[in-house]
C-alpha positions in Angstrom: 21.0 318.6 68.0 23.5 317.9 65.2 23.0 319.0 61.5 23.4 317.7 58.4 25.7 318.9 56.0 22.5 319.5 54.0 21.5 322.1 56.0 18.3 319.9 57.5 18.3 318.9 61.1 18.1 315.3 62.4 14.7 314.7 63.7 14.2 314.4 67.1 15.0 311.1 68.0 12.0 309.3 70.6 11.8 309.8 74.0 14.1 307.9 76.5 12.2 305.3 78.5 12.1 306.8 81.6 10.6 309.9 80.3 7.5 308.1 79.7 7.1 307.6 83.2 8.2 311.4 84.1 5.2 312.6 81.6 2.6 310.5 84.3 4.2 312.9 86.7 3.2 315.7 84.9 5.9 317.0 82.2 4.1 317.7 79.0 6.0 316.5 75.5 4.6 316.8 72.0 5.8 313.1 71.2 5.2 309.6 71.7 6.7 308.5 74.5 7.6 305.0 75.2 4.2 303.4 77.5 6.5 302.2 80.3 5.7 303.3 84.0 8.4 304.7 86.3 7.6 303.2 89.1 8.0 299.6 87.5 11.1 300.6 85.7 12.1 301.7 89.8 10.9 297.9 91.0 12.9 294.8 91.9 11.8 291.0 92.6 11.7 291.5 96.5 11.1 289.0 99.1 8.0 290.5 100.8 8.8 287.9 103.9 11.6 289.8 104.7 10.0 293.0 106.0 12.8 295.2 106.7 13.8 294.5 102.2 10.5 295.2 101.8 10.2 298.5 104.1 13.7 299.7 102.4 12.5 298.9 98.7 9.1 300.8 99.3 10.8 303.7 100.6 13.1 304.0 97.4 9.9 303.7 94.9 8.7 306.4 97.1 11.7 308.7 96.7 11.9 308.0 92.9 8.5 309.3 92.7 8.8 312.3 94.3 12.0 312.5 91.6 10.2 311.9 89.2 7.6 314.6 90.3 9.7 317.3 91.0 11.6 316.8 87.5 7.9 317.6 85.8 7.8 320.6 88.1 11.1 321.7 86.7 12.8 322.0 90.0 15.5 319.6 88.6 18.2 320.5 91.5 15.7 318.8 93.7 14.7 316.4 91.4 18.5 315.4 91.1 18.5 314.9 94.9 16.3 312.9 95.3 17.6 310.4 93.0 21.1 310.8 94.5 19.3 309.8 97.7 17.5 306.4 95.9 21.1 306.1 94.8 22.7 305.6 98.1 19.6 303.7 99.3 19.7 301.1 96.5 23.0 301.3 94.2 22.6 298.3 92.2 18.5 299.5 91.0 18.9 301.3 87.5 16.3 303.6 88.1 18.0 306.6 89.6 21.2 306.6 87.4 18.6 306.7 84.6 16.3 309.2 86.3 19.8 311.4 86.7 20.7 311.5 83.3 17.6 312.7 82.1 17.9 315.4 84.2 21.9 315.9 82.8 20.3 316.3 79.8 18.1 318.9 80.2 21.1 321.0 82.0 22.8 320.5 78.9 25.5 318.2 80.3 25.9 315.5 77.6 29.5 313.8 79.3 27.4 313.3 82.8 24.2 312.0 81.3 26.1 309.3 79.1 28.0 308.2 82.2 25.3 307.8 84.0 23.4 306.2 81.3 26.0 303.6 81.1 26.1 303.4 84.6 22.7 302.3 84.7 23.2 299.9 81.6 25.6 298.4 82.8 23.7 297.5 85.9 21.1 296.1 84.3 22.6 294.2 80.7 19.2 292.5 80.1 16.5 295.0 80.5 15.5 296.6 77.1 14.4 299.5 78.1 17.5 300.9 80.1 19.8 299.5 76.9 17.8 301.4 74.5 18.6 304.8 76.8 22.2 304.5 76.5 21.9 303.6 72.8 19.7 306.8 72.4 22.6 308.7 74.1 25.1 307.5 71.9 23.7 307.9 68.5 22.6 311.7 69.7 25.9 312.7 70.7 27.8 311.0 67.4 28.2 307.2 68.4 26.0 305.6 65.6 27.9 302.4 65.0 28.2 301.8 68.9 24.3 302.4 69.7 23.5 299.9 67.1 25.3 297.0 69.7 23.2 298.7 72.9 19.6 298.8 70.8 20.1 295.3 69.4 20.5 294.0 73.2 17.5 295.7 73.7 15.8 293.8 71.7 16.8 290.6 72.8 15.1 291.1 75.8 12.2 289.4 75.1 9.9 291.2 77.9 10.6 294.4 76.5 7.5 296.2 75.7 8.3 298.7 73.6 9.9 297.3 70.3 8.5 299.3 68.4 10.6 302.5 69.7 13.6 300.6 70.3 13.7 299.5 66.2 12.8 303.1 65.1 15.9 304.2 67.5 18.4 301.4 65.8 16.8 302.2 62.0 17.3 306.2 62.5 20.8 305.5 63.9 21.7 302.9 60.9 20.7 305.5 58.7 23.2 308.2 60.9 25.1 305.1 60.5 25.5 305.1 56.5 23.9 301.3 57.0 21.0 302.1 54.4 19.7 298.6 54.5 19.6 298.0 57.9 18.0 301.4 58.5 15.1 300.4 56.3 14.7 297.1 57.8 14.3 298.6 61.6 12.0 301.5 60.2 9.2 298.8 58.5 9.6 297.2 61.3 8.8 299.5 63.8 6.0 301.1 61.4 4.6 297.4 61.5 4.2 297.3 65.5 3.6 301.2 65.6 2.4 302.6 62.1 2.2 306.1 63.8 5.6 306.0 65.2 7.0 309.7 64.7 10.4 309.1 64.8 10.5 305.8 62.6 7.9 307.8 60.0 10.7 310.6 59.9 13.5 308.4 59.5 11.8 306.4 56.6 11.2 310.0 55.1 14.7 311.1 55.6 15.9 307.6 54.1 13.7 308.0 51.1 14.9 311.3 50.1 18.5 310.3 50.5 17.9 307.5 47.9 16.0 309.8 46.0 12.5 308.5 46.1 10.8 311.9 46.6 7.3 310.7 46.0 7.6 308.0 48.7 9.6 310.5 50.7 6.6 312.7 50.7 4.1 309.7 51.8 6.3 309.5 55.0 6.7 313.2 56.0 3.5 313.3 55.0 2.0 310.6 57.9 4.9 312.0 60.0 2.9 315.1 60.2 -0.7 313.6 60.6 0.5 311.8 63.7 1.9 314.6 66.0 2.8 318.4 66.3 5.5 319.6 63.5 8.7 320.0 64.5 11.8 321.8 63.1 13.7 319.1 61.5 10.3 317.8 59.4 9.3 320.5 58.3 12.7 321.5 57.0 13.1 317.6 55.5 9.3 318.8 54.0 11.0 321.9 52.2 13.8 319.7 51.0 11.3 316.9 49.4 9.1 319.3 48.3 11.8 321.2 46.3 13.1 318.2 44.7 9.4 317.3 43.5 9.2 321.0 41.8 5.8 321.8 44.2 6.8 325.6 45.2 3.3 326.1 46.8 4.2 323.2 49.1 7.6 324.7 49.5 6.4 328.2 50.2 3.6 326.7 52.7 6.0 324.6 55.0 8.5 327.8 54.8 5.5 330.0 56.0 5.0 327.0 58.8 8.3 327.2 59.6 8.7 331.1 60.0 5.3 331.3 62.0 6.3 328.1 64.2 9.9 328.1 64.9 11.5 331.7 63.7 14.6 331.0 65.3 15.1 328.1 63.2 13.8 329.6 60.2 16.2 332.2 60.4 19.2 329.5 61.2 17.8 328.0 58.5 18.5 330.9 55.9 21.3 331.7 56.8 22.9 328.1 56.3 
C-alpha cells in the first residue's frame, strides 16, 4: 500500500466484489465486504431448453466454486487452475478473469491482476460490480483520475447492489484524486446508504483532517473504529488528529495500540 508523504498510510480501500463471494467459501477478512454471491456474479441468462448450454454453464458455476473454495484454503496455484479451466470453458463470463486477479493480487503481482481485471471489465461494460474491481485496481496502484471514469459506470448500472461501496471507492479515490469536493460528495453518500461503511468513514476522516477540521476528523475515525477491527493506516490517521487537537493521552493510547497491534508498522512508522 502507498504512503503519504505525511508519513500516514492510505486506508485500506474495500474489498473487491468477488471477494465477498470467496469469504462464503471460507476466507476470513476483518472488513466489510461487498454482499454479492460468487456464484451469481459466475451466472449467465441461459436457455435452460437447450440442455447441452445448460449442462456446459452448470459445469463452469461448478468449477468456479471449487476456485473459489480452494482460494479460501490458500492453495491459490490450484485455485488459479481452476479458473483458467472456467476460462477456456466460457471465455466471454467475467467471473474467472475476476476470480484470477484476486488471486494475482495476493501473489503480489499488481501488472497481471490489472490486466485481468480489465480483461473482465471489458467483457462485461454494464455490470457494476466488475467496473468497480478494475476501478479499485487502479486507484490502488496510482490511477486515481482514471478509476473515477470505471466507478462512475458502475454506478450507472442501475441493478448494482452495492452502491454504497462503489461511492466510498470513487470518494476515497477523489480525495487520492486532489478532487476535494467530489470526495466529500461520494463519502456522505455512501455513509447515507451504509452509515458503518469502513472505508467511506476513514476517507471522510482523512478528508477532514486535510481541511483541517480535527474535531469532525475525530467523529469519523472515531465511528471508523466502532464499526470494525483497527487497522494500521486509522490508527496512525488517529495519532495524526489527535496531535493536532493537543490530546497527548489519546496520542499516547493509539501509539500504545499501534505498538501492541501492528509493531512492524509502528516501527516503520518511527522511523519515517
Amino acid at each position: 500500500m502507498r504512503s503519504r508523504r505525511n508519513g500516514t498510510r492510505l486506508p485500506e480501500r474495500l474489498p473487491v466484489v468477488v471477494l465477498a463471494a470467496l469469504l462464503l467459501a471460507g476466507c476470513g477478512h476483518g472488513v466489510k465486504a461487498t454482499k454479492v454471491r460468487w456464484d451469481e456474479q459466475a451466472s449467465q441468462q441461459v436457455d435452460v431448453r437447450d440442455d447441452r448450454q445448460a449442462r456446459r454453464h452448470q459445469r463452469y458455476q461448478e468449477i468456479v466454486r471449487l476456485a473459489g473454495d480452494r482460494y479460501g484454503r490458500g492453495q491459490l496455484d490450484a485455485a488459479f487452475g481452476y479458473a483458467r479451466s472456467a476460462r477456456k470453458l466460457d471465455p466471454a463470463n467475467p467471473a474467472a478473469y475476476t476470480l484470477q486477479a484476486v488471486i494475482e493480487g495476493r501473489r503480489g503481482r499488481q501488472e497481471a491482476a490489472g490486466e485481468l481485471y480489465r480483461r473482465a471489465a471489458e467483457l462485461a461494460p454494464g455490470q457494476g460490480d466488475v467496473l468497480n474491481n478494475y476501478g479499485a485496481w487502479l486507484c490502488a496502484n496510482g490511477h486515481p483520475a482514471e478509476a473515477l471514469v470505471w466507478f462512475d459506470r458502475a454506478l450507472a448500472d442501475a441493478g448494482y447492489g452495492a452502491r454504497a461501496d462503489a461511492l466510498a471507492n470513487a470518494g476515497g479515490c477523489a480525495l487520492d484524486a486532489g478532487q476535494r469536493e467530489r470526495a466529500g460528495q461520494d463519502l456522505r453518500q455512501a455513509l447515507e446508504l451504509a452509515p458503518d461503511n469502513v472505508y467511506a468513514l476513514e476517507s471522510m476522516a482523512r478528508s477532514e483532517f486535510l481541511q483541517g477540521r480535527y474535531f469532525e476528523a475525530r467523529a469519523f475515525y472515531q465511528r471508523r473504529l466502532a464499526a470494525a477491527p483497527a487497522t494500521l493506516s486509522v490508527l496512525q490517521l488517529a495519532i495524526q488528529i489527535e496531535e493536532r487537537l493537543g490530546d497527548r493521552s489519546a496520542v499516547s493510547r493509539y501509539q500504545q495500540r499501534l505498538r501492541e497491534e501492528f509493531p512492524a508498522g509502528a516501527t516503520s512508522n518511527s522511523q519515517g
